[in-house]
C-alpha positions as MATLAB code, in Angstrom:
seq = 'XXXXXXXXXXXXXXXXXXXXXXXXXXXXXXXXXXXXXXXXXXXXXXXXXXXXXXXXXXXXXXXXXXXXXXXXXXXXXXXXXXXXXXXXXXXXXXXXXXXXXXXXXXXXXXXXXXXXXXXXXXXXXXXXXXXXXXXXXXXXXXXXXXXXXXXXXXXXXXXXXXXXXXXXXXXXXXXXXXXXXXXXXXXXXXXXXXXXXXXXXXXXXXXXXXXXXXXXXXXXXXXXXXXXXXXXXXXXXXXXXXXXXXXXXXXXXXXXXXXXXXXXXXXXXXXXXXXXXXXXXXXXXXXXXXXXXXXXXXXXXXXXXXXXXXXXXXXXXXXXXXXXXXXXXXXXXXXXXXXXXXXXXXXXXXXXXXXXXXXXXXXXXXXXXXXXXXXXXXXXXXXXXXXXXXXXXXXXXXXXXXXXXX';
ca = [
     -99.617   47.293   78.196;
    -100.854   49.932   80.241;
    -101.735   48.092   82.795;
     -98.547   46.184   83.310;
     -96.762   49.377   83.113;
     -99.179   50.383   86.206;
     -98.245   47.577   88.255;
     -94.523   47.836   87.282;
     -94.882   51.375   89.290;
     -96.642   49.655   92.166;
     -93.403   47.451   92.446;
     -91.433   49.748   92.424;
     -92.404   52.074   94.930;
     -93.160   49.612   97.095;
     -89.181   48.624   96.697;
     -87.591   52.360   97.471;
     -87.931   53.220  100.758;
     -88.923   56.716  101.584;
     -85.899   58.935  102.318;
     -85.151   58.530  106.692;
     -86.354   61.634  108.517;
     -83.524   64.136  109.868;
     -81.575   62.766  112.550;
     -82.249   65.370  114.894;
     -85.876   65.009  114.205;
     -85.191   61.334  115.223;
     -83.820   62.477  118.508;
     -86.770   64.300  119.501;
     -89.234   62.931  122.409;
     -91.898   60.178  121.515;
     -95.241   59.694  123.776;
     -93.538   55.678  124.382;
     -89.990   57.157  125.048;
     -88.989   56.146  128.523;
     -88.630   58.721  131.175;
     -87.721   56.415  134.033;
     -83.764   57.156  133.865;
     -84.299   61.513  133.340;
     -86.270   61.040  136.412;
     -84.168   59.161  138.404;
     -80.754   61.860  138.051;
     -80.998   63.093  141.323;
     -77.700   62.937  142.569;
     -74.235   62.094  140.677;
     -74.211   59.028  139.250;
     -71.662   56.180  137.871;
     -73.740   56.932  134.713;
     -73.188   60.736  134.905;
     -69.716   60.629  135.665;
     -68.401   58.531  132.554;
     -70.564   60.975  130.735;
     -68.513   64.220  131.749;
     -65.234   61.933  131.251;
     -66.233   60.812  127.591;
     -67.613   65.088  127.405;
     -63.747   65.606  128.318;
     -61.971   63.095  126.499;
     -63.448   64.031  123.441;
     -62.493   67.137  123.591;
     -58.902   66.718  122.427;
     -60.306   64.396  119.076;
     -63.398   66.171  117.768;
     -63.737   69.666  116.966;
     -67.815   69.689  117.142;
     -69.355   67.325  119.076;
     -72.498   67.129  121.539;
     -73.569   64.833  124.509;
     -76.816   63.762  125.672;
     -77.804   61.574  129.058;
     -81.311   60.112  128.361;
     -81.697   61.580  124.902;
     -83.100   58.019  123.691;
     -80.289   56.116  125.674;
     -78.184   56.402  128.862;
     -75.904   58.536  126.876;
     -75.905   59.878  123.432;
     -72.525   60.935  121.410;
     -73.620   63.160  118.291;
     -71.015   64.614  115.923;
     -72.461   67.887  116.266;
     -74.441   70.238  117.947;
     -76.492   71.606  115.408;
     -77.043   69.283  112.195;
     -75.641   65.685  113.730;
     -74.872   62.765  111.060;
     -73.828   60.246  113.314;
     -74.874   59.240  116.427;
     -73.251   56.711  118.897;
     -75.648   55.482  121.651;
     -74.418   54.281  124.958;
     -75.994   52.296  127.639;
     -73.860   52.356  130.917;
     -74.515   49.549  133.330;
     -72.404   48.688  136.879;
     -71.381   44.876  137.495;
     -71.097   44.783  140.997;
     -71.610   41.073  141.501;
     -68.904   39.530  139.159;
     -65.875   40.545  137.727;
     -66.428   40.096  134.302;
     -69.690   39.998  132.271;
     -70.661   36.542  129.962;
     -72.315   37.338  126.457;
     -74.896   35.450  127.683;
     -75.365   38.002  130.182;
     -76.071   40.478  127.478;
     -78.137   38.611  124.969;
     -80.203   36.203  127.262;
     -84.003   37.403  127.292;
     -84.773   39.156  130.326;
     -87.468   38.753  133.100;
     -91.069   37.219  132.366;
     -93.650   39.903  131.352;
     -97.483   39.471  130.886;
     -96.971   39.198  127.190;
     -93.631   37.174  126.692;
     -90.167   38.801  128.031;
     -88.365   41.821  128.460;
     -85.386   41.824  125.799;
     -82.383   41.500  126.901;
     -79.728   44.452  127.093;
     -78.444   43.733  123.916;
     -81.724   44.012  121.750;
     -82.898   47.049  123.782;
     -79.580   48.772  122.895;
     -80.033   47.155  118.908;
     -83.665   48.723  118.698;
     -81.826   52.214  118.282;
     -80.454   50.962  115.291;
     -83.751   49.811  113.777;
     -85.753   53.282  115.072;
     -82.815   55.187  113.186;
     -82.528   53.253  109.949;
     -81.177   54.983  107.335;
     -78.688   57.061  109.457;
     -75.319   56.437  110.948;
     -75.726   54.931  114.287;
     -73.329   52.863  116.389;
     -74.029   51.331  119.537;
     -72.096   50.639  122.811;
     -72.328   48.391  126.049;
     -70.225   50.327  128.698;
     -69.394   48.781  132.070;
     -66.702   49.025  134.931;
     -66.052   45.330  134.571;
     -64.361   43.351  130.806;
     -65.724   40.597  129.170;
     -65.563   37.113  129.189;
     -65.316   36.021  125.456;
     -64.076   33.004  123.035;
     -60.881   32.864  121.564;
     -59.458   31.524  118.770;
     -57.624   28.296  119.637;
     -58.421   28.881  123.805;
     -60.370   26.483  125.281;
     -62.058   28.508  128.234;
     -62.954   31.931  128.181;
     -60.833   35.156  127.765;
     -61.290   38.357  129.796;
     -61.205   41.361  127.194;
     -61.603   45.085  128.336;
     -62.866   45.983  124.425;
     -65.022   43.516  122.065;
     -66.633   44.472  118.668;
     -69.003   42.200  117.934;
     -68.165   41.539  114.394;
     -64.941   40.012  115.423;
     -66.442   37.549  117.894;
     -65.922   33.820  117.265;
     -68.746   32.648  114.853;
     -70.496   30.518  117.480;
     -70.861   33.655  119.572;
     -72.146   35.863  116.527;
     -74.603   33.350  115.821;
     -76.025   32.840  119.209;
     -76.519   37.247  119.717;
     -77.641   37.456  116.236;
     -80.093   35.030  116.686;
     -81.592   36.149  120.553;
     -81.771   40.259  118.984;
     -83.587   38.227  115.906;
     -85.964   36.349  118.196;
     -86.578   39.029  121.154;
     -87.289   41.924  118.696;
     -89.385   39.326  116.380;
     -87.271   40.497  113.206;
     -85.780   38.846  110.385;
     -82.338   37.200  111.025;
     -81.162   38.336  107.654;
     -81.573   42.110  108.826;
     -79.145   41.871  111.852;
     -76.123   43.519  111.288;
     -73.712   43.502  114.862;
     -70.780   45.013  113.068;
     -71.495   48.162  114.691;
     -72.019   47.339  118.057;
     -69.149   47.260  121.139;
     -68.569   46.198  124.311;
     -66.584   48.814  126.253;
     -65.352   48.314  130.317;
     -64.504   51.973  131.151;
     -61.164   53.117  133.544;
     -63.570   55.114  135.602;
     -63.337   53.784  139.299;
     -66.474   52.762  141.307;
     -65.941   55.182  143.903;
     -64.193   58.879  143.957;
     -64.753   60.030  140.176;
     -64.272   62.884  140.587;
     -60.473   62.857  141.202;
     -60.244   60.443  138.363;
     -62.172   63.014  135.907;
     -59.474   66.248  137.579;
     -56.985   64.042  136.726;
     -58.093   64.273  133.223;
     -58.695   67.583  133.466;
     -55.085   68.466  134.496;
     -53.788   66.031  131.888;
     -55.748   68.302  129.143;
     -54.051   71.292  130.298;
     -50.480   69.844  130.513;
     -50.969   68.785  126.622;
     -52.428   72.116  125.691;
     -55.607   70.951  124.762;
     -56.799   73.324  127.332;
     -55.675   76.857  126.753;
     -56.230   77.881  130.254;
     -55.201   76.247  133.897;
     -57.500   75.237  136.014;
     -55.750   75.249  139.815;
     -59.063   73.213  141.175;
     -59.608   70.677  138.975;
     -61.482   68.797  141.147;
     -64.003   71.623  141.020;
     -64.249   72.184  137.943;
     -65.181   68.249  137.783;
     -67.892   68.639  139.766;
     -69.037   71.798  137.859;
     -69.175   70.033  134.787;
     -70.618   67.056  136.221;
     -73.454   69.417  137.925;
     -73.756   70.776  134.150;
     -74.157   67.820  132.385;
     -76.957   66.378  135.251;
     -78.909   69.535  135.115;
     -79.443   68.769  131.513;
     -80.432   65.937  131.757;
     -82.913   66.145  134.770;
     -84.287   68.690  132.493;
     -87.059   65.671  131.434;
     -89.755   67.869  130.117;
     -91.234   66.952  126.365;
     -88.747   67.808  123.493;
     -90.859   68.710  120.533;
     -88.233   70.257  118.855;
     -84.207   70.734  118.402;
     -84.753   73.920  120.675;
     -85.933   71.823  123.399;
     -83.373   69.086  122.338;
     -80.383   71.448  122.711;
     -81.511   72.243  126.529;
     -80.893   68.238  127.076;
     -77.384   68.248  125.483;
     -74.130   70.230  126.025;
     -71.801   70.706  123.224;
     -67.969   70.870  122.738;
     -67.918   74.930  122.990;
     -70.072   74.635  126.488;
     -67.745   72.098  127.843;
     -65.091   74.655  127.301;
     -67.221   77.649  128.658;
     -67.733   75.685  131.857;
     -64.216   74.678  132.473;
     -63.194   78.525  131.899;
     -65.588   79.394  134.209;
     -63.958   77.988  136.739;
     -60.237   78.306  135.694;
     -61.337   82.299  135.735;
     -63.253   82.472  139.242;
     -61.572   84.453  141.292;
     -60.198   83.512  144.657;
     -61.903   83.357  148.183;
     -62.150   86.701  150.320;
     -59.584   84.059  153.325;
     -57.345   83.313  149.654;
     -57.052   86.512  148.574;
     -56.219   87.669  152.364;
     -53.839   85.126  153.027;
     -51.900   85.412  149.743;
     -51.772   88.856  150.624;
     -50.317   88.404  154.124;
     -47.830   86.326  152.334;
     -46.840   88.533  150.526;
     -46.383   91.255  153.850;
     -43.938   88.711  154.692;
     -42.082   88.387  151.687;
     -41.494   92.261  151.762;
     -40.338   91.786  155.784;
     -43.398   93.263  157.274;
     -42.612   93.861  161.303;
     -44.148   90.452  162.727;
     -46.382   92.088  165.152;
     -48.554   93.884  162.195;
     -48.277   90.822  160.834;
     -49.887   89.379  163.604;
     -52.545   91.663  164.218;
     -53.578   91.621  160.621;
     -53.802   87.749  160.592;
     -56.190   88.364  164.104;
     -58.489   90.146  162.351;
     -58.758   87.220  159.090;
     -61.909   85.779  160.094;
     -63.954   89.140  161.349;
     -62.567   90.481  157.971;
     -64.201   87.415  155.850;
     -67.824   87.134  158.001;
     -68.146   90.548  157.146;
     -67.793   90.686  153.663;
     -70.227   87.818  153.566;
     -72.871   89.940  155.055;
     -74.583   91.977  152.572;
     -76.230   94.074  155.072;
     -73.647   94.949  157.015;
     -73.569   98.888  155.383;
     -71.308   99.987  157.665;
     -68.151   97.835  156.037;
     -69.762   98.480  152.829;
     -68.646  102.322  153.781;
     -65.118  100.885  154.426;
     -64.492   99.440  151.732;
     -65.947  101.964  149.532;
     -63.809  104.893  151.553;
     -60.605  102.337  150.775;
     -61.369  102.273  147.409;
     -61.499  105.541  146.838;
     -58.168  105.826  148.581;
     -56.243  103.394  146.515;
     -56.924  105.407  143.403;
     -55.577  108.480  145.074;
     -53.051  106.715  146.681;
     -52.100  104.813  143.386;
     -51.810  108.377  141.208;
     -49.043  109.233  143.639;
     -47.312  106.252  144.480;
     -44.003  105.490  143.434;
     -43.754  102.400  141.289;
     -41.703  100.870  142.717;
     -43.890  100.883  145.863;
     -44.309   97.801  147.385;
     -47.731   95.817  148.866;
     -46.602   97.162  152.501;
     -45.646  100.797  151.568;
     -49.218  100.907  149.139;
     -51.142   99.301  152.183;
     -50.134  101.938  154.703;
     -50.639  104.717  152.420;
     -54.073  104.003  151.378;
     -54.672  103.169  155.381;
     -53.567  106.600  156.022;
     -55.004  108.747  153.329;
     -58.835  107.002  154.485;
     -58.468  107.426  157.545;
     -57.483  111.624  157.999;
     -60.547  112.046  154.938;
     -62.921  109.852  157.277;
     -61.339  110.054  160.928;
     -65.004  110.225  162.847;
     -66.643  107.777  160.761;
     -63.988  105.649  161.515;
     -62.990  106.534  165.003;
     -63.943  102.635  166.449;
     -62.208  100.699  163.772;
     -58.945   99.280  164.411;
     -56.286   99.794  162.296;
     -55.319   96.433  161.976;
     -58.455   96.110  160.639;
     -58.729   98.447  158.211;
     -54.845   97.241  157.204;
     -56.420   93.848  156.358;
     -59.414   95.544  154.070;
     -56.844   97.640  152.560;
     -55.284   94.690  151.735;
     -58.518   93.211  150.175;
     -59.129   96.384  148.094;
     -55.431   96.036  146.985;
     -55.886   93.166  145.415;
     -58.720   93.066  143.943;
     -60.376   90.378  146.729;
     -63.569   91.546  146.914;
     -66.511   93.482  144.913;
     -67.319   97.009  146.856;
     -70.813   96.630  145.313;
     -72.497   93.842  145.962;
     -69.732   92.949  149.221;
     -69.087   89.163  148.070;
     -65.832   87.752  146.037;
     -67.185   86.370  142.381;
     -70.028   83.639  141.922;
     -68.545   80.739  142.218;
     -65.753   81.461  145.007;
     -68.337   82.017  148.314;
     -65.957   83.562  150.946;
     -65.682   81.730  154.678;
     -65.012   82.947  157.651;
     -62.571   79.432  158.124;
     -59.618   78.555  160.217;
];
């Protein structure tokens, strides 16, 4: 009896499998993981592009979320940043020969090793469902071209933009559950392709980044973004720059510290995007919008004119930070404007308030300033006026480098 009773327990726990490990854990680096695609980041890729597009378009369905390039696969979706549950992994690849890619494409074993042959894309993407067992993974195939599949009743092939697997034709089930079976030497009985997709993406093989501002602006104009963004073409490429720096970031992640460094959640997407929408403008922007406005208010055209001669002295020497003699300048207009603003009348306009500070800076300081033009000092006035430029440090905000141009 009580040894029946002892190999009843052996049976048993050899039928419950141990509970999975966390799935954050699961993310973390292994010695075998492949490094090859962290390392090879350098520069904006097709890859890298769709990533900051699916970063965007997410952000209007998901409340947490988190993104990862080469965090186990091209791309990984988590449903948070913190204690993820679900995982989607991604593997992005261009099709620049054909139009359309054949399943066989996808399940046929690849090229001849020393030992056998590689697996084919489909069974490298399936193995992330066997390494996390236990958790909630799907899987996805993303291209810029469709798919040629079967259809019911259609003799030759159909060209789809989405496939899930599980509603395939039988024949074509059968044929991918069988090459995953065979290539990753498992049982056929334990392939399940129910959660696996095949996904051509809208994102253009050339200029993304005006296809990713367009989304941008599109978030804003449904109020998913609670800020404008007048460059969204920058902020693109800021993002873009964010989401690559991650994940060139390719050192060893022994733990969800390290992992976080590798992935940029829903709250830094927004961050990033603010930071731009809140940059200020150029030194030459804030200068000409300024001048515009001189003309709005019927400035005499030959001020006018001689302010608009000294734009690009103006802007080459704000960029120099050791020019301390404009530093002096603009420090002595500064003080000026505060005066002058105490006194003003508020109904003063950008002309009168540009002329008085001009004046009041230049009887305090008339030696220090005897070989400065007045247009000159008109055009820094009209700099300090609005806020164009930082007295301390002599630049416009990070982000917004000003340019001596046109």
């Amino acid at each position: 009896m009580h040894k029946d009773k002892h190999m009843l327990n052996q049976r048993h726990s050899r039928a419950v499998k141990p509970p999975p490990d966390e799935l954050a854990e699961l993310l973390l680096d292994k010695p075998d993981d492949e490094s090859k695609g962290a390392e090879a980041t350098i520069g904006f890729s097709y890859q890298q592009w769709w990533a900051t597009l699916i970063a965007l378009e997410m952000l209007s369905v998901h409340d947490d979320y988190a993104l990862g390039m080469e965090v186990k696969e091209d791309v990984a979706i988590l449903d948070s940043s913190t204690k993820p549950t679900r995982v989607e992994f991604c593997q992005i690849k261009k099709n620049e020969q054909a139009g359309a890619w054949a399943l066989s494409d996808l399940h046929n074993k690849g090229a001849k090793l020393k030992k056998g042959h590689e697996p084919s894309t489909l069974a490298k993407l399936y193995k992330r469902k066997i390494d996390f067992s236990g958790h909630n993974v799907s899987l996805r195939f993303v291209s810029n071209v469709g798919f040629k599949i079967s259809a019911i009743g259609v003799l030759k092939k159909v060209h789809s933009v989405e496939a899930r697997l599980k509603e395939l034709e039988l024949v074509d089930k059968e044929l991918i559950v069988t090459a995953i079976s065979s290539q990753l030497k498992i049982e056929k009985s334990s392939v399940s392709i129910d959660e696996i997709r095949l996904h051509r993406s809208n994102l253009p093989m050339a200029e993304q980044e005006i296809f990713v501002a367009g989304k941008i602006s599109q978030l804003w104009e449904e109020r998913i973004l609670p800020f404008r963004i007048d460059q969204p073409t920058v902020a693109a490429r800021f993002l873009a720059s964010e989401i690559q720096s991650r994940a060139a970031s390719n050192s060893y992640a022994k733990n969800m510290s390290d992992l976080q460094a590798r992935i940029i959640s829903r709250q830094q997407v927004m961050v990033a995007l603010s930071n731009v929408a809140s940059a200020k403008k150029s030194v030459s922007e804030v200068l000409d919008s300024a001048i515009a406005t001189l003309e709005s208010e019927k400035a005499v055209f030959l001020l006018i004119k001689k302010i608009k001669k000294e734009r690009i002295t103006i802007c080459a020497d704000s960029a120099d930070r050791t020019n301390l003699y404009f530093r002096d300048i603009i420090k002595s207009l500064h003080e000026s404007m505060e005066l002058s603003l105490e006194t003003a009348d508020d109904n003063a306009g950008l002309l009168q308030l540009m002329n008085l500070v001009v004046e009041r800076c230049t009887a305090k300081n008339s030696l220090a300033f005897m070989g400065v033009s007045t247009p000159y000092l008109h055009a820094a006035a009209l700099l300090v006026l609005n806020d164009g430029i930082d007295f301390d440090v002599l630049t416009a905000s990070v982000g917004s480098q000003s340019k001596a141009e046109q």
